[in-house]
C-alpha positions as CSV (number, residue, x, y, z in Angstrom):
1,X,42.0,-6.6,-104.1
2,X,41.9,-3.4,-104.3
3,X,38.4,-2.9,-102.5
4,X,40.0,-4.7,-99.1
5,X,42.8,-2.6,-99.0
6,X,40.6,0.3,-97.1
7,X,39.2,-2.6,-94.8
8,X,42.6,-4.2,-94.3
9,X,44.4,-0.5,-93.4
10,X,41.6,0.2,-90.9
11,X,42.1,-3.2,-89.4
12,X,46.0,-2.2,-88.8
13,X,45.4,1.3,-87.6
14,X,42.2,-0.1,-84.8
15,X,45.6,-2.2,-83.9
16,X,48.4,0.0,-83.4
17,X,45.6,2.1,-81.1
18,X,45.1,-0.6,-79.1
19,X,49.2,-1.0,-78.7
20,X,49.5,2.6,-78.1
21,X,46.7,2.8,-75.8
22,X,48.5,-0.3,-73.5
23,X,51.8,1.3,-74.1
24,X,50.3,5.0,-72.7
25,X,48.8,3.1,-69.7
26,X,52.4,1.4,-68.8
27,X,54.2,4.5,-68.9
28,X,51.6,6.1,-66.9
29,X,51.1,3.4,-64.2
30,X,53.7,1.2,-64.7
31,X,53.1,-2.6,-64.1
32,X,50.4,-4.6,-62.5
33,X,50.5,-4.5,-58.8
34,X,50.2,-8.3,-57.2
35,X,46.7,-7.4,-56.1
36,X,45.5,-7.1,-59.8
37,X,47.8,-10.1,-61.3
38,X,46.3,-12.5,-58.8
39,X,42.4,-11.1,-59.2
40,X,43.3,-11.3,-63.6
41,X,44.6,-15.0,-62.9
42,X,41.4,-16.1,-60.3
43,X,38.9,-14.6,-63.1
44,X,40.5,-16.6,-65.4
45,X,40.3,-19.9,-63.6
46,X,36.8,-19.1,-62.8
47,X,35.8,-18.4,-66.0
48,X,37.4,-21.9,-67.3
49,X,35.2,-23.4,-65.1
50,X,31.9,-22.2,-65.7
51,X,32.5,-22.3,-69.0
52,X,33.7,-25.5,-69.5
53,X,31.3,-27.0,-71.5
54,X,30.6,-23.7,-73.6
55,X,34.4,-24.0,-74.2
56,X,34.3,-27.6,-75.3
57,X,31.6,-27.4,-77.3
58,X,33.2,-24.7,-79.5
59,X,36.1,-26.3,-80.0
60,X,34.2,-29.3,-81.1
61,X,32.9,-27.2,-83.8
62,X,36.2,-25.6,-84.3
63,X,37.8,-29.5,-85.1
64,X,34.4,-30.9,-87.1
65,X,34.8,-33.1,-83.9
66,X,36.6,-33.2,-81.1
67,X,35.5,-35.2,-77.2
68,X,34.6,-32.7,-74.7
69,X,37.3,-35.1,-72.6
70,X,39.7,-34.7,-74.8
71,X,39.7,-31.1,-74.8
72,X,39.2,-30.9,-70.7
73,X,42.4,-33.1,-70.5
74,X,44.8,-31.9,-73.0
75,X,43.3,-27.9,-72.9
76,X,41.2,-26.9,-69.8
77,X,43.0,-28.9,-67.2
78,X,46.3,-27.7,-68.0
79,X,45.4,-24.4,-68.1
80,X,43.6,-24.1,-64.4
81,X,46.7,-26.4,-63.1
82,X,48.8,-23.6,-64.4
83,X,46.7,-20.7,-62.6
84,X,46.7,-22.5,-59.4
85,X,50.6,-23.3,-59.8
86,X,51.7,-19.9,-60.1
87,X,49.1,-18.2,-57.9
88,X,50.0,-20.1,-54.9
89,X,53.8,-19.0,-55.9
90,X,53.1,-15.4,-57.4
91,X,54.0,-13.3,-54.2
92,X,57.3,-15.3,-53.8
93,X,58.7,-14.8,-57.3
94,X,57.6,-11.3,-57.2
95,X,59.8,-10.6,-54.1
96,X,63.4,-8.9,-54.5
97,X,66.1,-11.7,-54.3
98,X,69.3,-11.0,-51.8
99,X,72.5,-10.9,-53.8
100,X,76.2,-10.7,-52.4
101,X,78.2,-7.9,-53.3
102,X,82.3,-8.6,-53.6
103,X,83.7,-8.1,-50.3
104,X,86.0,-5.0,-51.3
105,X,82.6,-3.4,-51.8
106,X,80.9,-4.2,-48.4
107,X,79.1,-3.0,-46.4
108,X,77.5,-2.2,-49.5
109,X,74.0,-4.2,-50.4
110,X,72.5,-5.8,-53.9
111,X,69.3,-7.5,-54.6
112,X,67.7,-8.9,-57.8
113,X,63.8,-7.7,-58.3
114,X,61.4,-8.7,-61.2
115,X,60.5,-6.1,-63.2
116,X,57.3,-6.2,-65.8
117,X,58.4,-5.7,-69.7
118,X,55.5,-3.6,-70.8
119,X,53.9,-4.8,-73.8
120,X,53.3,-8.2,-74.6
121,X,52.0,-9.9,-77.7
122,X,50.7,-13.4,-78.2
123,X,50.5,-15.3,-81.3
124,X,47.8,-18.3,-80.4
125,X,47.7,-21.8,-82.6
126,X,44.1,-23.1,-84.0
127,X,45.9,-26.8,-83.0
128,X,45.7,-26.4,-79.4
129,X,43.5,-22.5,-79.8
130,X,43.0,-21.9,-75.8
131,X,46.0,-23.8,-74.1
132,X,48.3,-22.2,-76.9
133,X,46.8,-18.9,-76.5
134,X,46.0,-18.9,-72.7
135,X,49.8,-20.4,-71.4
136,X,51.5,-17.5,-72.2
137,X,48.8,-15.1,-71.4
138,X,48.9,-16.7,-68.0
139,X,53.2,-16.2,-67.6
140,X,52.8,-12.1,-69.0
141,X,49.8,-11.1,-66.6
142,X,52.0,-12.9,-64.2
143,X,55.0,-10.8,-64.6
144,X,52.7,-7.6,-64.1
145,X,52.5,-7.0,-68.5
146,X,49.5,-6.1,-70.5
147,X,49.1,-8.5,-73.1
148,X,47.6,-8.2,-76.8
149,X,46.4,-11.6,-78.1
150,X,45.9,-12.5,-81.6
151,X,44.0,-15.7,-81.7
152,X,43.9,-17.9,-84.5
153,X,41.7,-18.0,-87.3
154,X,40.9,-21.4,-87.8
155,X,39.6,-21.8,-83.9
156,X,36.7,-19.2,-84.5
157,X,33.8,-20.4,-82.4
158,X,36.3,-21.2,-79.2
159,X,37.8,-17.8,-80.1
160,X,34.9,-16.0,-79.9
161,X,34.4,-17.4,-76.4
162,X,38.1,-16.2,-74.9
163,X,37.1,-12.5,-76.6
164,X,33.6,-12.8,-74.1
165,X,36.0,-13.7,-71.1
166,X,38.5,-11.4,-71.7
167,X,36.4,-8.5,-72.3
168,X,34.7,-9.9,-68.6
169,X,38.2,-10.0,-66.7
170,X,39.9,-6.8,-67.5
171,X,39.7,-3.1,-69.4
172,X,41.6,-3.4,-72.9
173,X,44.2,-1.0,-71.8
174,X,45.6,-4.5,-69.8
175,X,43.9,-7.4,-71.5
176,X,42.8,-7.5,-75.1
177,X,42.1,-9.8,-78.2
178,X,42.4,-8.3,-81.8
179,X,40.3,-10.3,-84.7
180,X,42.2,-12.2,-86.8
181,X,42.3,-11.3,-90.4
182,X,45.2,-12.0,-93.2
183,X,46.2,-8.0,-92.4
184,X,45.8,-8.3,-89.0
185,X,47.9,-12.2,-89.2
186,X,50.3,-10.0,-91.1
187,X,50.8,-7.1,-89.3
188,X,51.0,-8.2,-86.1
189,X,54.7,-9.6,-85.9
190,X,55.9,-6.1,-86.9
191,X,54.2,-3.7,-84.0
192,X,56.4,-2.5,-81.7
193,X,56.3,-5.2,-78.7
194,X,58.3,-5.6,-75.6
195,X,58.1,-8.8,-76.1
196,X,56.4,-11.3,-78.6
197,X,55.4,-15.2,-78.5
198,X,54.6,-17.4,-80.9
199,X,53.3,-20.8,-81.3
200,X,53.7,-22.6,-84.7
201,X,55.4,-23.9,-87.4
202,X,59.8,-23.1,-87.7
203,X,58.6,-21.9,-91.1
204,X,56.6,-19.3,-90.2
205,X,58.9,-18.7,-86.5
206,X,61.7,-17.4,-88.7
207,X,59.1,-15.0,-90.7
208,X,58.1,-13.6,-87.1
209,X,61.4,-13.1,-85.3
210,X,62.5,-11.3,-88.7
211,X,59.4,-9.3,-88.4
212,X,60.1,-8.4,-84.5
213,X,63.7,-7.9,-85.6
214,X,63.1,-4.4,-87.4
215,X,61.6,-3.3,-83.7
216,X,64.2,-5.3,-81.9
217,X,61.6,-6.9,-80.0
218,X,62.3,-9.9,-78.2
219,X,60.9,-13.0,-78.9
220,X,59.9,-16.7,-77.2
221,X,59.2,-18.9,-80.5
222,X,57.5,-22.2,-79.2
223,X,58.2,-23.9,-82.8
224,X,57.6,-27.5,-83.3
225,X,60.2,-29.3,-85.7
226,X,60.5,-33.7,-85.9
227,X,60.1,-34.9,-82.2
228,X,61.4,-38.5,-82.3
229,X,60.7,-42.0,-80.4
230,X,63.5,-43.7,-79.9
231,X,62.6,-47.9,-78.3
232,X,65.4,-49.1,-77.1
233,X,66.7,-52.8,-77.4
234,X,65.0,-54.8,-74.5
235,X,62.1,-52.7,-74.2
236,X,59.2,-53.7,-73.7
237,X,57.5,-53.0,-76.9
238,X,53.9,-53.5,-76.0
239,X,54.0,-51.1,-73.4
240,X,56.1,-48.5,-75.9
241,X,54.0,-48.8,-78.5
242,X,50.7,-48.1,-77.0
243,X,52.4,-44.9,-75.0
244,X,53.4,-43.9,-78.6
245,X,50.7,-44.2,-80.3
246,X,48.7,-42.5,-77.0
247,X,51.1,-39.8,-77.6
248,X,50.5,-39.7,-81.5
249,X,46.9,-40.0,-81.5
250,X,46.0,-37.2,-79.5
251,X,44.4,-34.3,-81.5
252,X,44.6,-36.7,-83.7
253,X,48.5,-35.7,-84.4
254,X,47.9,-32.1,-84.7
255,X,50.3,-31.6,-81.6
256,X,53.3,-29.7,-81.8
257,X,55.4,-32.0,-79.5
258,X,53.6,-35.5,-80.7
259,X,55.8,-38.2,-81.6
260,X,57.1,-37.5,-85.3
261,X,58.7,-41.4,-86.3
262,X,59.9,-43.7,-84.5
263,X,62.8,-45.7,-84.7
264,X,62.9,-48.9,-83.6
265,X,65.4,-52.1,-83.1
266,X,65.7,-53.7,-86.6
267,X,64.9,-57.7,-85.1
268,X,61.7,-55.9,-83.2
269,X,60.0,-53.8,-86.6
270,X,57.6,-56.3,-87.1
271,X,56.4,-56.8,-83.6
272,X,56.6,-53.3,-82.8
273,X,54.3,-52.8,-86.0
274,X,51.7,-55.4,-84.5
275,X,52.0,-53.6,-81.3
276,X,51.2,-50.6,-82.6
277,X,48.2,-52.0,-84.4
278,X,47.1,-53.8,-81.7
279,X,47.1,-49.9,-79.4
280,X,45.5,-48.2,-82.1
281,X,42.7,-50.8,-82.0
282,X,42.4,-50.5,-78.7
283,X,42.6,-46.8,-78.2
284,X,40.0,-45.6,-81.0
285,X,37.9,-49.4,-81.3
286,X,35.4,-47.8,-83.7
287,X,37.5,-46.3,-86.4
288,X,36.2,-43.4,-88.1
289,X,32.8,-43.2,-86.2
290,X,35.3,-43.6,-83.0
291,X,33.8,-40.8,-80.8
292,X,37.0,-40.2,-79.3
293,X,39.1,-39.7,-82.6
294,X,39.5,-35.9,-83.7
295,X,39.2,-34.7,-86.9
296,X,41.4,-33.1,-89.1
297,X,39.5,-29.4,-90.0
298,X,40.4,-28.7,-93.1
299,X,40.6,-30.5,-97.1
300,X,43.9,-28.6,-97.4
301,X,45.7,-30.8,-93.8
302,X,44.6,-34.1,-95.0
303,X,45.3,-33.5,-98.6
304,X,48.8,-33.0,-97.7
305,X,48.7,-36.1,-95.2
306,X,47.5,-38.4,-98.2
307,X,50.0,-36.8,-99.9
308,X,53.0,-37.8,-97.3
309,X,51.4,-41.3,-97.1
310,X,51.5,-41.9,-101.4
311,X,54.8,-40.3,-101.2
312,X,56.4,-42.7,-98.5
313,X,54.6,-45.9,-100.7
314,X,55.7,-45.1,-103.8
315,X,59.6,-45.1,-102.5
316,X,59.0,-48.5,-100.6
317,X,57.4,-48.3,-97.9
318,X,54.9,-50.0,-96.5
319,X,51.3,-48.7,-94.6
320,X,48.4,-49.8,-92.7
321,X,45.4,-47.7,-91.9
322,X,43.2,-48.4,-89.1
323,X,40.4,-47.0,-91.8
324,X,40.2,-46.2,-95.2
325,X,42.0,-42.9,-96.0
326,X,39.2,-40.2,-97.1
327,X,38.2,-39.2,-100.1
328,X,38.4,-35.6,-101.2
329,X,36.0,-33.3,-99.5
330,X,35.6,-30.0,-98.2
331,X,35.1,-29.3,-94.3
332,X,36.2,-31.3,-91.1
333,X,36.8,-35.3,-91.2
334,X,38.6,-38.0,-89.5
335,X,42.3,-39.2,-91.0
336,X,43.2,-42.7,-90.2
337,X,45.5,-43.4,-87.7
338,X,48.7,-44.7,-90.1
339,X,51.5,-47.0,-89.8
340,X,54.4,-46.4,-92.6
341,X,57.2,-49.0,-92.3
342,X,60.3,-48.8,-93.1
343,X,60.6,-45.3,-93.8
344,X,64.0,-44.0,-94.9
345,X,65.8,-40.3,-95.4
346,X,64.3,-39.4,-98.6
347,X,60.5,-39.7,-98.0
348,X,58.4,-36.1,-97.7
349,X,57.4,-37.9,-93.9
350,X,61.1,-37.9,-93.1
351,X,62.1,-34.4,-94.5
352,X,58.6,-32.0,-92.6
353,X,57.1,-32.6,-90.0
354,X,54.1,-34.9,-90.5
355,X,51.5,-32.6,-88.0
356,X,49.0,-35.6,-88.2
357,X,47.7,-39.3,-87.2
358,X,50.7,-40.6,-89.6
359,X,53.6,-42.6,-87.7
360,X,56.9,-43.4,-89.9
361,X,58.8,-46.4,-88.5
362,X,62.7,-46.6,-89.2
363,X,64.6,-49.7,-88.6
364,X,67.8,-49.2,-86.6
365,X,70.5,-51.6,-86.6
366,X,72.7,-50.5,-83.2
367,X,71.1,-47.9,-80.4
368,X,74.0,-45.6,-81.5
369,X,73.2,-45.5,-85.1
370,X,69.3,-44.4,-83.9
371,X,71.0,-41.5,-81.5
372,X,73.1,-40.0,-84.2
373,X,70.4,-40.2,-86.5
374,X,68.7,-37.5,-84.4
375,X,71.6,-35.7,-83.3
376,X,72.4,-35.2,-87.0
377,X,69.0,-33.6,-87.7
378,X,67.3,-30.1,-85.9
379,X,66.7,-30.7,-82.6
380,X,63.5,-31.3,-82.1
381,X,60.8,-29.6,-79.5
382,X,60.4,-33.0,-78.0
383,X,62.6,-36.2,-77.5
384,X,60.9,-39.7,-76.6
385,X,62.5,-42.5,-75.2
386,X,61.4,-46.2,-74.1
387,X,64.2,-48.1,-72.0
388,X,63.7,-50.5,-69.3
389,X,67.4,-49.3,-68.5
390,X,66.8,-46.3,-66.6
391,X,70.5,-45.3,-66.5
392,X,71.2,-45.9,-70.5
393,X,67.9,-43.8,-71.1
394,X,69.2,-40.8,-68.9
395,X,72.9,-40.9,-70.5
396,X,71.8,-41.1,-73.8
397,X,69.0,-38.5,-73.9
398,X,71.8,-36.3,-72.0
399,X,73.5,-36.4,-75.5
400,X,70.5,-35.3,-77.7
401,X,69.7,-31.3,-78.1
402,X,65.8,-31.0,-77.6
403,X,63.5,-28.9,-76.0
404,X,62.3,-31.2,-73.5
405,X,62.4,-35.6,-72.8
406,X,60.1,-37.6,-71.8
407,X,61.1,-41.5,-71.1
408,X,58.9,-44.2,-70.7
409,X,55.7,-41.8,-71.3
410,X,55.0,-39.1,-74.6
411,X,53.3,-35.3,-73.8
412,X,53.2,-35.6,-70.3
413,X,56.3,-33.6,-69.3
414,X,54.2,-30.5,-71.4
415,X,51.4,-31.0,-68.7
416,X,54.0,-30.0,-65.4
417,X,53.9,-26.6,-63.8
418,X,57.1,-26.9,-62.6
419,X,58.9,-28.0,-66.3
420,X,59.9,-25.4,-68.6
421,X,58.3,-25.9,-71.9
422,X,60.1,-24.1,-75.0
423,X,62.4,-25.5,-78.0
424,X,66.1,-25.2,-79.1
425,X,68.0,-24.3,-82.0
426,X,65.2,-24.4,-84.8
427,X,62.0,-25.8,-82.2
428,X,62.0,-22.5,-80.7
429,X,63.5,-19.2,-78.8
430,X,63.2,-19.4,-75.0
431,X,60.8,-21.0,-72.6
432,X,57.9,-20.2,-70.5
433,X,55.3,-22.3,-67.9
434,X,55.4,-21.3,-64.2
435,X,58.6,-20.0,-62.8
436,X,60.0,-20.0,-66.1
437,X,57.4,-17.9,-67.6
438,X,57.2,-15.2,-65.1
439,X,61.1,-14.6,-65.4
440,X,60.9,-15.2,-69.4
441,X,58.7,-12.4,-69.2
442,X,60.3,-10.1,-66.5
443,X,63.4,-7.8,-66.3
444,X,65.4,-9.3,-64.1
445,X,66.8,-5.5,-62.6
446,X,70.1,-5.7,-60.9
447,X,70.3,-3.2,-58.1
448,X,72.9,-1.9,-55.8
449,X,72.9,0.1,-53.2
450,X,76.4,2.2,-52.1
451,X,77.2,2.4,-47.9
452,X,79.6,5.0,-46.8
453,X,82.9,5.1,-48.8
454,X,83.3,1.4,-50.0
455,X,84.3,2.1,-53.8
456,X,87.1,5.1,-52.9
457,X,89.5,2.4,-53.1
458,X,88.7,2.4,-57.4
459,X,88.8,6.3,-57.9
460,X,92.2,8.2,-57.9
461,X,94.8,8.9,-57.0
462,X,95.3,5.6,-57.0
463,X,98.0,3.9,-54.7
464,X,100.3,1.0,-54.7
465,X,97.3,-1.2,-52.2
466,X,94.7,-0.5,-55.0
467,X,96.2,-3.3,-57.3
468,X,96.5,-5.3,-54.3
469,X,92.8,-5.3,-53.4
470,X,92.2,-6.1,-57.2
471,X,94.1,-9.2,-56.5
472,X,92.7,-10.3,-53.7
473,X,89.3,-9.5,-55.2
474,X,90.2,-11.8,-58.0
475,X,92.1,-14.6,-55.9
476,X,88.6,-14.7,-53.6
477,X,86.6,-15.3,-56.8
């Protein structure tokens, strides 16, 4: 240990002198002008393009195996959907915003401008390693920030990519990566930001805010938590469970806001099992050889997944794999996709977050009994429901803290522009994606501007009229 601590020190200092060196250029030039946010963000899309293939080719290698489509879908094509939502709205949300002064006050005028933070640090996720790292990249360099990204260290060949385009779209002093490192993974929380974001588990969230807190840096936490399925009574089950296990599947579960468990109508566990089957079989029709399946990258993941599967067996349950679980091994491989029915409080899949192909069915015997089964747990980053009543879906997910609902569909409201994406409670801090972002990451500066003598009427000496005006000031709202 003792020989790393020179290599480990050096890593820390290379990064406080990139911080500093960012920090100097803010105070000396202040934030990005429109003209060099919009040239960063049309770079950036180009580069996604041309790239493409480079890009999905890493991350193949990054996974053991992952489809080029699935990584255009779920990665790339968010990512240039996002540049081209916010560059055609850019110059709008940049503009100073009107606001009305209390009339006692006019003629005297207010407005609301945008103001960059300074600073801003990114925390990426190997799970999703350019869309997690790129998203809020995208909202900072929006808002006018230099940004500081530390990538993660189990996406190294798609990370070694983003440091080539990076180090093609801007100078460090805006735009930088550091390389990750356990110093560097360490470190990092602790420097002085202006502000901070963080993709991962609620377990290591708390370590980072605490980390930020000694700076009293501000933080967006995108955290992940147990995002439940809820089917409804009169659903159509066929349908449900093939979105569901869409949803599940993808990444093969490595996705923050996947489908955790379901819970489903007690009289329909048995078809909604052979539903799900039925999807699965469908979906991947080649099991472990399925070229469309991900795989799990590391021994350590599907050691713990086996692990959650034994443990849910030996208290009752029971399972279905589409393919035989794996043995031990080093490196990438596939992890069945996994049924475990019923599943009950109690069971290691109902108390963490499974983060993998593993679904946990619980039976529910009245649709309340299923929503304050959630309510009564962390609210999650993401809140499924399946209803063919429209109305009863919007009510009751209405009554459920969560960081964002989707009905009838799972992952899909992550892939809009226009949505906010961020958790609540212990899924996260704050929000970002478009609008959402570039305010997230903004000051928000309050201005006002005085007009002739409009405020004598609050200095002294102060006559009987002056507690009049305060009433009428009040009265008027």
């Amino acid at each position: 240990m003792p020989t790393n601590a020179p290599d480990a020190s050096a890593e820390i200092a290379t990064m406080e002198a990139l911080l500093e060196r960012q920090s100097a250029d803010w105070r000396a030039h202040g934030g990005l002008d429109y003209a060099h946010r919009r040239d960063l963000l049309r770079g950036l899309d180009d580069q996604l393009t041309r790239r493409q293939d480079e890009l999905t080719a890493a991350m193949s290698r990054d996974f053991g195996h992952r489809h080029p489509r699935e990584s255009e879908i779920y990665e790339l094509y968010p990512l240039r959907a996002e540049l081209r939502y916010v560059l055609r709205r850019l110059k709008g949300w940049m503009r100073p915003r009107h606001a009305a002064m209390r009339w006692p006050f006019l003629p005297s005028t207010g407005w609301v401008a945008p103001r960059p933070l300074g600073v801003v640090g990114v925390i990426g996720a190997w799970n999703y390693p350019l869309l997690l790292t790129l998203l809020p990249v995208i909202s900072a360099i929006a808002a006018g920030n230099r940004v500081i990204v530390k990538p993660p260290r189990l996406a190294p060949h798609s990370m070694a990519l983003l440091a080539e385009i990076v180090a093609t779209l801007a100078a460090p002093e805006i735009l930088s990566l550091v390389q990750p490192s356990p110093a560097v993974d360490a470190a990092f929380p602790g420097l002085p930001f202006n502000h901070l974001i963080f993709s991962g588990s609620t377990r290591a969230g708390r370590s980072v805010a605490r980390m930020a807190a000694r700076n009293l840096t501000p933080v967006t936490l995108s955290l992940s938590g147990k995002s439940p399925a809820i089917v409804a009574p009169g659903c159509d089950l066929a349908k449900a469970a093939r979105a569901i296990m869409a949803g599940k599947l993808v990444n093969a579960g490595q996705t923050c806001i996947a489908p955790d468990y379901c819970l489903v109508p007690k009289g329909d566990l048995a078809a909604f099992v052979a539903a799900a089957q039925a999807a699965v079989a469908e979906l991947y029709p080649h099991g472990a050889q399925d070229p469309g399946y991900t795989h799990v990258p590391e021994a350590s993941l599907r050691t713990r997944l086996t692990a959650l599967v034994e443990d849910a067996m030996a208290k009752g349950a029971q399972g279905w794999h589409s393919f035989p679980l794996p043995t031990p091994h080093t490196g990438a491989a596939p992890f069945p996709p996994t049924l475990l029915w019923p599943a009950q409080p109690g069971m290691t899949c109902m108390d963490e977050e499974v983060f993998g192909p593993v679904l946990p069915i619980l039976p529910y015997e009245h649709l309340t009994e299923a929503v304050n089964f959630v309510c009564n747990h962390p609210a999650p980053l993401a809140l499924y429901w399946f209803d063919a009543d429209l109305l009863r879906a919007r009510r009751e997910t209405a009554r459920i803290p969560a960081g964002s609902v989707g009905i009838n569909a799972a992952l899909f409201q992550a892939a809009q522009p226009a949505l906010p994406f961020g958790g609540v409670g212990e899924s996260g801090i704050g929000q970002y994606r478009g609008r959402y972002g570039f305010e997230r990451l903004s000051h928000m500066q309050g201005a006002y501007r005085q007009a002739s003598r409009a405020t004598r009427w609050v200095q002294p000496p102060y006559g009987t009229w002056t507690r009049w005006l305060m009433a009428q000031l009040l009265r008027r709202g």
